[in-house]
C-alpha positions as CSV (number, residue, x, y, z in Angstrom):
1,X,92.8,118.5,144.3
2,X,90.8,121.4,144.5
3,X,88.0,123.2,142.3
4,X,89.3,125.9,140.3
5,X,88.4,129.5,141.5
6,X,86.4,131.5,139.2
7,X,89.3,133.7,139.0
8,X,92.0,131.5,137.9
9,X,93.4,131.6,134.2
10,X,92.8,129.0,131.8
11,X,96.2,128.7,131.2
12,X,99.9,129.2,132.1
13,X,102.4,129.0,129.5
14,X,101.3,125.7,127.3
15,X,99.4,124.3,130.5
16,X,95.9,124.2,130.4
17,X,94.6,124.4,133.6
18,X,92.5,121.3,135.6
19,X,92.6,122.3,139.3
20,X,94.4,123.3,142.4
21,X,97.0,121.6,144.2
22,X,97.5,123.8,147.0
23,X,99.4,127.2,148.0
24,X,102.9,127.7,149.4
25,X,105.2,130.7,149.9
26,X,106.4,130.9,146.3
27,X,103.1,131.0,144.8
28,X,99.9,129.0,143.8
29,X,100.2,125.6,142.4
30,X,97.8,124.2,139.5
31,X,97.7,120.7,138.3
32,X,98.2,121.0,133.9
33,X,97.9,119.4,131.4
34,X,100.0,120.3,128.0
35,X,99.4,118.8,124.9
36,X,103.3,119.7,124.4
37,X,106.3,117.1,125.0
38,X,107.0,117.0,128.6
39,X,109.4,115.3,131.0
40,X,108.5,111.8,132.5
41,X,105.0,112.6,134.7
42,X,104.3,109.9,138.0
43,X,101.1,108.9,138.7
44,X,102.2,107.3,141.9
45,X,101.6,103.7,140.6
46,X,104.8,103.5,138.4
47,X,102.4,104.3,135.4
48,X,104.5,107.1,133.8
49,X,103.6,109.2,130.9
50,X,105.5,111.5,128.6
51,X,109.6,111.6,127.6
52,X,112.3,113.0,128.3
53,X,112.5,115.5,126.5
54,X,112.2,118.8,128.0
55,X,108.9,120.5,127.8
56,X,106.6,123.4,125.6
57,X,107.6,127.1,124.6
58,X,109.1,127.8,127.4
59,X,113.2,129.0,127.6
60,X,115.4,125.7,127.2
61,X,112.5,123.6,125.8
62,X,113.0,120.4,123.8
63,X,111.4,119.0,121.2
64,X,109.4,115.6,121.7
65,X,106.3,114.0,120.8
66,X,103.8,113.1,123.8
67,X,101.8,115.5,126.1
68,X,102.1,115.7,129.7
69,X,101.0,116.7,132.9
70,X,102.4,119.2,135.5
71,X,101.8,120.7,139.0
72,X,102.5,124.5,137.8
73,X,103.7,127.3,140.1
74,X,101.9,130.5,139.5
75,X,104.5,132.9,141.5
76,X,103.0,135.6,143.9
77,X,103.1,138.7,142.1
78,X,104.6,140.6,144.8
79,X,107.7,138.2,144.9
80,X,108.2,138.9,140.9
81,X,108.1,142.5,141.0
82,X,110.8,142.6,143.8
83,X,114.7,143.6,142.5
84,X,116.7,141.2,140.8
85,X,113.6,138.4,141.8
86,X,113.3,137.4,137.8
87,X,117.0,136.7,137.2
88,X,117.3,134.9,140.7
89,X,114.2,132.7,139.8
90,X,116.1,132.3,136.1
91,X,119.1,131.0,137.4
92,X,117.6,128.6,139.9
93,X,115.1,127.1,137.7
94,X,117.6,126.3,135.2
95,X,120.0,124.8,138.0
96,X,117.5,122.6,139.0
97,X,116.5,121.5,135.1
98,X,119.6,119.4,134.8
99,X,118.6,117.5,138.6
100,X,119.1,113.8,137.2
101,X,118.0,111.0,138.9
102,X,114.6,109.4,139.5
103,X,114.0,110.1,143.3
104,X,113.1,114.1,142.5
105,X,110.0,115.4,140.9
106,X,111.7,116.8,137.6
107,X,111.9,120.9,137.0
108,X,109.9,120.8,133.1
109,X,109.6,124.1,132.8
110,X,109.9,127.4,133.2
111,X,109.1,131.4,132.0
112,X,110.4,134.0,134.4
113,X,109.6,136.8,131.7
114,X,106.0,136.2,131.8
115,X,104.0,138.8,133.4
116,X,103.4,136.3,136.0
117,X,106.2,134.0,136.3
118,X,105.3,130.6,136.9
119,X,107.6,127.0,136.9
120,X,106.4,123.3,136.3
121,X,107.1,120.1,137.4
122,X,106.3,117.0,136.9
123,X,103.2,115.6,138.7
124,X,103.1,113.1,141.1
125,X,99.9,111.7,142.0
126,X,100.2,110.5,146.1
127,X,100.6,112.1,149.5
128,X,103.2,113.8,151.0
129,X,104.4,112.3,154.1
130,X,103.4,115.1,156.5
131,X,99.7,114.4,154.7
132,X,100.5,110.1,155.3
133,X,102.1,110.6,158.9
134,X,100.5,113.8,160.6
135,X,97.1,113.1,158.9
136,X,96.3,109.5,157.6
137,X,98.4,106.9,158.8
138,X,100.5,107.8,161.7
139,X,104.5,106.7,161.9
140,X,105.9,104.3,159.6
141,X,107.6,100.9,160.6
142,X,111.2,101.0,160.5
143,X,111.4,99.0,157.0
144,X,109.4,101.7,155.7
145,X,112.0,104.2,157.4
146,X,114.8,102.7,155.5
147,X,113.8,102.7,152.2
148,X,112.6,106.6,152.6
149,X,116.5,107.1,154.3
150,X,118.2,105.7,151.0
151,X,115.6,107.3,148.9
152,X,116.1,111.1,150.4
153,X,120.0,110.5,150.3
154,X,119.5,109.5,146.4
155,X,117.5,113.0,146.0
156,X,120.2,115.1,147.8
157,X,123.0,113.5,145.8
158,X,121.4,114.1,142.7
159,X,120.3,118.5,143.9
160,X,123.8,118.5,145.0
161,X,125.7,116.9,142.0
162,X,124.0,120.0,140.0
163,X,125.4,122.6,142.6
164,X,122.3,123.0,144.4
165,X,121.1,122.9,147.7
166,X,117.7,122.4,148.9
167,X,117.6,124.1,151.8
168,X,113.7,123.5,152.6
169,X,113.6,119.5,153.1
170,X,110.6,118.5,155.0
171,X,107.3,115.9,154.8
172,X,105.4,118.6,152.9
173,X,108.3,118.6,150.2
174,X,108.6,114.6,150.1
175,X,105.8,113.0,148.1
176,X,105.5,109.0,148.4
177,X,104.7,106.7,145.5
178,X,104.9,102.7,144.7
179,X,108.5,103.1,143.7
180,X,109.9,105.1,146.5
181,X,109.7,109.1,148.0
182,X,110.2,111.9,145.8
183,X,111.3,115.1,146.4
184,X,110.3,118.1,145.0
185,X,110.4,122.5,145.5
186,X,114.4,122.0,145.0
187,X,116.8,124.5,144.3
188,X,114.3,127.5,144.6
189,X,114.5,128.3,147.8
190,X,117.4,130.2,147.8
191,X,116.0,132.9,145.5
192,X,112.7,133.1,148.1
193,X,115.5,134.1,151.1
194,X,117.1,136.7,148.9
195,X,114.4,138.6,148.4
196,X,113.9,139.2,151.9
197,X,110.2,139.3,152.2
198,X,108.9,140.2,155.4
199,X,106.0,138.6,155.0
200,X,107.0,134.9,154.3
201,X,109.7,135.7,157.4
202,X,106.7,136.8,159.4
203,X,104.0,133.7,158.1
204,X,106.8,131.0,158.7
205,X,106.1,130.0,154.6
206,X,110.0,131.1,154.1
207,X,111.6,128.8,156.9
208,X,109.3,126.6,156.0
209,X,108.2,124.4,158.9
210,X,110.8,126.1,161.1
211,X,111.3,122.4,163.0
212,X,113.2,121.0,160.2
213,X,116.1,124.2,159.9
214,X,119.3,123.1,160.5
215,X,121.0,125.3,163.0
216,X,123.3,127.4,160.1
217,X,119.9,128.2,158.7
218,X,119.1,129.6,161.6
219,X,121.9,131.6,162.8
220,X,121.8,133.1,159.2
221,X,125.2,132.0,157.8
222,X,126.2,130.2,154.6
223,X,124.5,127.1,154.3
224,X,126.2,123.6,152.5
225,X,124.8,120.6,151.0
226,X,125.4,119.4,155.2
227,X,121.9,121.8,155.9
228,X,120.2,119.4,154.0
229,X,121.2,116.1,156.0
230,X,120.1,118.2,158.7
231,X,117.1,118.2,157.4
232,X,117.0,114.3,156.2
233,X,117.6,113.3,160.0
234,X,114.7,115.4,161.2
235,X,112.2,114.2,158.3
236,X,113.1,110.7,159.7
237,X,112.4,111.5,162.9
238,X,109.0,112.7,161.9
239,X,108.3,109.6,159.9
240,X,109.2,107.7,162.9
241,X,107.2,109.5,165.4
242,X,104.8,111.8,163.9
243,X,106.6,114.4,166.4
244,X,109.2,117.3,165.4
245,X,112.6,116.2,167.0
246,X,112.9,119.4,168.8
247,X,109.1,119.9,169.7
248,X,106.0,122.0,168.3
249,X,105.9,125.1,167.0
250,X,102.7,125.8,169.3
251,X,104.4,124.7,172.6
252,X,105.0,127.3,174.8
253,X,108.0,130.1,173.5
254,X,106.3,129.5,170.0
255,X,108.8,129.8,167.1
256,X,111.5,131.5,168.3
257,X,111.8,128.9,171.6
258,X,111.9,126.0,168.8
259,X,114.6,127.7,167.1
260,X,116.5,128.0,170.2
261,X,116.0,124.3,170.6
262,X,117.5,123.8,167.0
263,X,120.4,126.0,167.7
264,X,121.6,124.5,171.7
265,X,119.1,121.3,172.8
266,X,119.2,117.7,172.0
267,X,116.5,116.3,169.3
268,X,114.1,114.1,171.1
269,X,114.4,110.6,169.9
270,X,112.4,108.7,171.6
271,X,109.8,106.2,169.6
272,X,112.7,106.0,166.6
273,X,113.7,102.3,165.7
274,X,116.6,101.8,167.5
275,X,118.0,100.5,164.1
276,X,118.1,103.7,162.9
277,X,118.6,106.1,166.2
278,X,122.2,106.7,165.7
279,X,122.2,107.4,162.0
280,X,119.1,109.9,163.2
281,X,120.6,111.8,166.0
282,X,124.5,111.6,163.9
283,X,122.2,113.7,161.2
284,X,121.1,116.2,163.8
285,X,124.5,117.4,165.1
286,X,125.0,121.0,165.0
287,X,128.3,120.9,163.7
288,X,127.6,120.7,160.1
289,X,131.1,118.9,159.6
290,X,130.2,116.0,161.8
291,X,126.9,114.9,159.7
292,X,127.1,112.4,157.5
293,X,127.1,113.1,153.6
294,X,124.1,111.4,151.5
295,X,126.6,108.8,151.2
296,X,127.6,107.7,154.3
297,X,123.4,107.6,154.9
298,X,122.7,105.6,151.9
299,X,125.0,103.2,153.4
300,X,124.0,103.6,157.2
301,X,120.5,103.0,156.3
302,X,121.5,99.8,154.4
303,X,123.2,98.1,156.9
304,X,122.0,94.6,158.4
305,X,119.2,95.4,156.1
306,X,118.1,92.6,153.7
307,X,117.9,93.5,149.8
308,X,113.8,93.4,150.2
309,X,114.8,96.5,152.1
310,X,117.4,98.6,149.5
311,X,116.4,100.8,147.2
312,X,118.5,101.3,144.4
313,X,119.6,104.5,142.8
314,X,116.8,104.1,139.5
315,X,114.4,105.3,141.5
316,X,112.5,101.9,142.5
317,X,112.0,100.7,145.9
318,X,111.3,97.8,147.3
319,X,108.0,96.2,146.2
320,X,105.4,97.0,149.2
321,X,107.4,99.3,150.7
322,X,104.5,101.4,152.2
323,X,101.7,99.8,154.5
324,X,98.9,98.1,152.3
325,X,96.4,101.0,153.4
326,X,99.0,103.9,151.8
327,X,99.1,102.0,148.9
328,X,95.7,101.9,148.6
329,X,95.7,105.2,148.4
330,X,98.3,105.7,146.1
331,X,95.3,104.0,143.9
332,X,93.0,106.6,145.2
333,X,95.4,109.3,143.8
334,X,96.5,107.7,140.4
335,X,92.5,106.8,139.8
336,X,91.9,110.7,140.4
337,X,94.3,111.9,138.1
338,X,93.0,109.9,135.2
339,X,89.4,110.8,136.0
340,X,90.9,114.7,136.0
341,X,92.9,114.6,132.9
342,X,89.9,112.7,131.0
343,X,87.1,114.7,132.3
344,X,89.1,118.4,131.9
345,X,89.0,121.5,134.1
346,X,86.8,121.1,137.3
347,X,85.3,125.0,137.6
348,X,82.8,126.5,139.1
349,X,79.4,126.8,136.7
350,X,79.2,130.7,135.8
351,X,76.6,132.6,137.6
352,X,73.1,133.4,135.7
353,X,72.5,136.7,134.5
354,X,71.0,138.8,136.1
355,X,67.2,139.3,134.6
356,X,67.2,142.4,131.9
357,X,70.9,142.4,131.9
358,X,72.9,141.6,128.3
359,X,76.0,139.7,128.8
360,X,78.5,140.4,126.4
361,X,81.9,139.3,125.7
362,X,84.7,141.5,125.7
363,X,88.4,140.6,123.4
């Protein structure tokens, strides 16, 4: 979490505002808290607050009777004011509501008619694994690897049973808690490509991390729910290695030569579990029909694997399925979220007046 700029509102929609969570290509994101009835928030430890119920004034909101808190996306204002952008973002958002399932951060919220449109989702309080992997930890053993297999084929079953696809799975969209990986930033990215921005193409933000593209999304044509196993098998890879399967974006060639790589070399699987290398590199093929479906995964990643080891479609894994030191940090983040929600908005203190001027308030 980060302080809150002097700038920032006090509010979005029912949310009152706490702090930062960080900045993407769709917009800003806020941690909030709303007195309102919310969706089911995560603090990581399995602690969950809220019901499930739907969330504030917002379009589609249901009625309930406990408060909650979200990570809210304030959208970029230039995105909003492009053509047909609002109605896009309208449609997607309320796709993604109806994601069931308890391996996905739940879509609470959303107002694409506010002068800045902004969406929430429920908060969950631990890392992401490209934070775990690429700057804490390092890889994860191979019992770890399984349970975050089954987990991401749960997700993907559960975007795709609602017609959507993610199209942007990678270990800044996967956060990790007690209970198993969660996925969030579904089911919007397809109305970021159709605006066409030439900035996000430019910056990378659109593609994402550009290492994790299935080959379809790269050649431009109509991605299927098959661009997102793609995606599982490179995430795995990651986890495994702490390496891209088909090398840096910084090597030499930059993007474009990594794309290339996507689109005609072989992933580099060396340092995955050799328990899991064939599911990995079946994942990877370029021929979208020859990956296997979440389901065939689920059950891949289960074989000769004892039941301390399966993680079951409610959204709990295996007790202990991180290494002790992520879990102590999964502490770390629950422990800050209480301190945050009980202590209020964490701003900068206002700046002193200058001597002989007369501050006044203005509204």
């Amino acid at each position: 979490m980060e302080q809150l700029h002097p700038r920032d509102p006090d509010h979005i929609g029912p949310y009152r505002l706490l702090a930062r969570l960080g900045t993407g290509g769709m917009g800003q994101v806020f941690l909030g808290r709303s007195d309102q009835p919310g969706r089911e928030s995560d603090t990581g430890l399995g602690a969950r607050t809220g019901t499930d119920t739907g969330t504030g004034p917002g379009p589609g909101a249901d009625a309930g009777a406990a408060g909650h808190t979200a990570a809210v996306k304030l959208i970029h204002p230039h995105l909003a004011a492009h053509p047909g952008f609002r109605a896009r973002f309208r449609r997607e958002a309320a796709a993604a509501r109806v994601v069931g399932g308890a391996w996905t951060a739940p879509v609470l919220d959303a107002d694409p008619d506010a002068e800045v449109p902004w969406l929430a989702t429920a908060y969950i309080a631990g890392p992401s694994l490209r934070q775990a992997v690429g700057r804490d930890f390092g890889p994860l053993p191979v019992a770890s690897l399984r349970v975050l297999a089954q987990g991401l084929a749960y997700a993907l079953q559960d975007i795709h049973r609602a017609g959507l696809v993610h199209r942007d799975l990678k270990p800044g969209n996967i956060l990790l808690t007690v209970d198993g990986p969660r996925v969030i930033d579904f089911g919007i990215a397809r109305t970021l490509e159709a605006t066409g921005d030439p900035v996000l193409t430019q910056t990378g933000e659109l593609l994402g991390s550009p290492g994790f593209l299935a080959p379809e999304q790269v050649y431009g044509t109509p991605v299927t729910p098959a661009c997102d196993v793609f995606g599982l098998g490179a995430v795995l890879a990651y986890a495994a290695t702490g390496r891209l399967p088909f090398g840096d974006p910084e090597q030499s060639g930059g993007i474009a030569a990594l794309l290339m790589r996507v689109t005609e070399a072989e992933p580099d699987l060396s340092g995955v579990p050799a328990e899991l290398r064939d599911l990995v590199h079946d994942c990877l093929r370029k021929d979208p029909a020859a990956r296997p479906t979440p389901a065939e995964v689920l059950a891949r990643a289960a074989e000769d694997a004892g039941s301390t080891e399966a993680a079951g479609d409610s959204g709990n894994a295996p007790a202990l399925w991180l290494p002790g030191a992520l879990i102590a940090q999964l502490g770390q983040h629950a422990v800050a979220l209480l301190e945050r929600e009980a202590s209020g908005p964490d701003r900068p203190a206002p700046p002193a007046p200058a001597p002989g001027r007369v501050c006044r308030t203005i509204g």
